[in-house]
Steps between C-alpha positions, in 0.01 A plus 500: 500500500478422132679206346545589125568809360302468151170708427314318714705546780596833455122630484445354814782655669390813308101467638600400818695806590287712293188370697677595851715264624795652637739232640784335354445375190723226261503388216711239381594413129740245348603714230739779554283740287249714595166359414428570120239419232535188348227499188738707288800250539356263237373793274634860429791422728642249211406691228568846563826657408534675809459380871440727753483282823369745751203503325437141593515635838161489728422830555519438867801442518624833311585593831562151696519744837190643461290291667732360778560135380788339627567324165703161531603457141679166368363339783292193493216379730629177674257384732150661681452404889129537515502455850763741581429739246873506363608443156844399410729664224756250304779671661299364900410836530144463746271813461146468704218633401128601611375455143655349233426512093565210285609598138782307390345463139615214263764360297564367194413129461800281346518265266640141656864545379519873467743516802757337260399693195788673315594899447243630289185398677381715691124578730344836559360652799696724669695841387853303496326239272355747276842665461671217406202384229538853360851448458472141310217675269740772437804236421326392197392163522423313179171319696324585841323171613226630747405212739152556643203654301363661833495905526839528537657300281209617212596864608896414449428292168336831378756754625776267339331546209495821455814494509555345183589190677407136389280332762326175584254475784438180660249339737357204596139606539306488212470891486659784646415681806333127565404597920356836427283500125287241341654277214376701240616878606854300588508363151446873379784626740704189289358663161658834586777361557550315164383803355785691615756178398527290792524208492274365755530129610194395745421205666906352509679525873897615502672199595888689497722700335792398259861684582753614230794285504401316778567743777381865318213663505183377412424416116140338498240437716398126474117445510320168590367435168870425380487850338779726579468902480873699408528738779836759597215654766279268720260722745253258688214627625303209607321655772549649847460307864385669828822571746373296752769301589663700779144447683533104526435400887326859578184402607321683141304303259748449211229354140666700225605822651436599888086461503318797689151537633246752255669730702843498420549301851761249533509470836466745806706782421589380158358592176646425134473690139645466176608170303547326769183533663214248474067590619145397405403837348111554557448665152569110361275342772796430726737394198803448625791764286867559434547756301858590343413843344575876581122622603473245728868568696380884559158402577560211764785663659273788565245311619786276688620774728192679578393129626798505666420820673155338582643262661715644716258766591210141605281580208376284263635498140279571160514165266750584148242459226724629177399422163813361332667698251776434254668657204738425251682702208612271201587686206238763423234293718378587837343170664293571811330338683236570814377265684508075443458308183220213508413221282158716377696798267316670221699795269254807503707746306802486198633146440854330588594495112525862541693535783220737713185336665365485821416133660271473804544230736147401681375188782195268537268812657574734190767703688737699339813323655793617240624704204806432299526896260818506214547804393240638673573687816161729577288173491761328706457744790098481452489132525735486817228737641231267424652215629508674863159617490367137384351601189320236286620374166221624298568880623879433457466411143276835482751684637797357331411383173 
């Protein structure tokens, strides 16, 4: 049984019949499409005149038959019986289960009075949310006011852009991208933008949104300085929150997503992947991870089923020891990142002035621990190799710089 039909859940269904396991297998998914890439939906899928949709499409599910799901689509996990070994559908539907995979991902964090916001602001995450952002960026709107300077809502302040379109970007960290980079390679991420004529406003929260004759669509988004920013188009993107709320009263250790042993073990028969999976991963001395980023869905789910499989079979599981990787495309920059950023950072090659350097991210025992690469994708893939085999600063900055 897999609850969420994302990447991470549909690998592991993929693995786990791949790897054998010929019994009934389901996997349930609260939206009624078949699972689809979702990195594109803030980039080329708002800027490019053309959409083809079914190339969104996971490749396994080209052919949904193929591989003998029983797919349960616009369905929502309800409730897990741990002891039973049933989970429960919205509609009371009870399926049991001899394994089950958590992956019902996150969503979007909301600002305090969004659920009263008016027409016009909108949220991305999904395909039905992306179509309906494409549509207000294609109506024209005088000002896009993009609420949350995370990847997202950078990635959607850039593709607005290129539209033509007039854009302010708002946060209330001090720099963008504020729980993944350092201060100083956020501020750059803030330079590009104001480079490209965005107007970026950091360090200000959105406090609400103004209507148009009192009942219309939105106008302005208010800010808690006292400032207010024109807007026709709101998109917040403050964030995302682990779907963890159907698992209240199951029994599973709920601290920021559903926490997992280094294994991928919730609890006996139980393992989790994806976003809304959280485990000490042994490459970072036990440092306990969430990761909300592509590599990591196909890589844990993987790992997820086969532990799965282990478990059912009475064998032990391997720990999940990834090194973190995340990307971003802004404009004509590729940001990636392997690994974790630390307070010891020293640039080895280019400069942030210029828009292509490579920044490497080190501990107290001279351990390469990070690299942060813009616009520079062969070193990028070199340093996430490093990281995993432990290399040292000194040879990273060899090999790098």
């Amino acid at each position: 049984m897999v609850a969420g039909a994302s990447l991470a859940g549909t690998q592991a269904a993929q693995v786990i019949r791949r790897d054998g396991y010929d019994g009934r297998l389901v996997l349930v998914g609260d939206e009624r499409h078949y699972p689809y890439d979702r990195p594109p939906l803030s980039k080329s899928y708002l800027t490019d005149e053309v959409v083809d949709e079914d190339r969104l499409r996971l490749r396994a599910t080209a052919d949904p038959e193929a591989l003998g799901i029983e797919w349960r689509l616009g369905r929502s996990a309800a409730s897990v019986d741990l002891g039973r070994s049933i989970l429960v559908l919205d509609d009371g539907e009870e399926l049991s289960w001899d394994g089950l995979v958590i992956a019902t991902g996150a969503g979007p964090r909301r600002l305090p009075n969004q659920a009263d916001a008016p027409a016009g602001v909108l949220e991305l995450r999904t395909l039905d949310d992306a179509r309906r952002l494409r549509a207000g960026l294609e109506a024209g709107p005088e000002r896009v006011a993009v609420c949350g300077a995370g990847f997202i809502g950078a990635e959607v302040a850039a593709s607005a852009r290129e539209r033509g379109l007039e854009v302010t970007l708002i946060d209330a960290a001090p720099a963008p991208l504020d729980r993944v980079l350092d201060t100083a390679a956020g501020m750059a991420v803030a330079d590009l933008h104001r480079s490209h004529g965005v107007d970026v406003r950091l360090g200000v929260g959105v406090t609400g949104f103004e209507r148009r004759g009192g009942d219309g669509p939105v106008r302005a988004v208010t800010l808690g300085d006292g400032s207010t920013v024109a807007a026709d188009l709101v998109v917040v993107g403050i964030g995302v929150a682990p779907n963890t709320g159907w698992l209240d009263g199951s029994g599973l250790t709920i601290d920021d997503g559903v926490v997992a042993d280094e294994t991928t073990l919730a609890a006996p028969g139980v393992v989790v992947a994806g976003d809304v999976a959280r485990w000490p991963n042994p490459r970072f001395e036990g440092r306990t991870m969430r990761v909300e980023q592509w590599d990591n869905a196909v890589e844990m789910g993987t790992h997820a089923g086969r532990r799965l499989l282990a478990e059912l079979a009475g064998e032990a599981g391997l720990p999940f020891q990834p090194v973190p990787w995340f990307w971003s495309d802004q404009y004509d920059r590729k940001i990636q990142l392997a690994g974790v950023v630390t307070e010891r950072h020293e640039m080895v090659q280019g400069s942030m002035a210029e828009g292509r350097f490579v920044q490497i991210y080190g501990d107290d025992e001279g351990r390469l621990r990070g690299a942060l690469c813009w616009n520079r994708p062969r070193q990028a893939i070199q340093a996430r190799l490093l990281v995993a085999e432990g290399e040292s600063i000194d040879a990273a900055r060899e090999r790098l710089g």
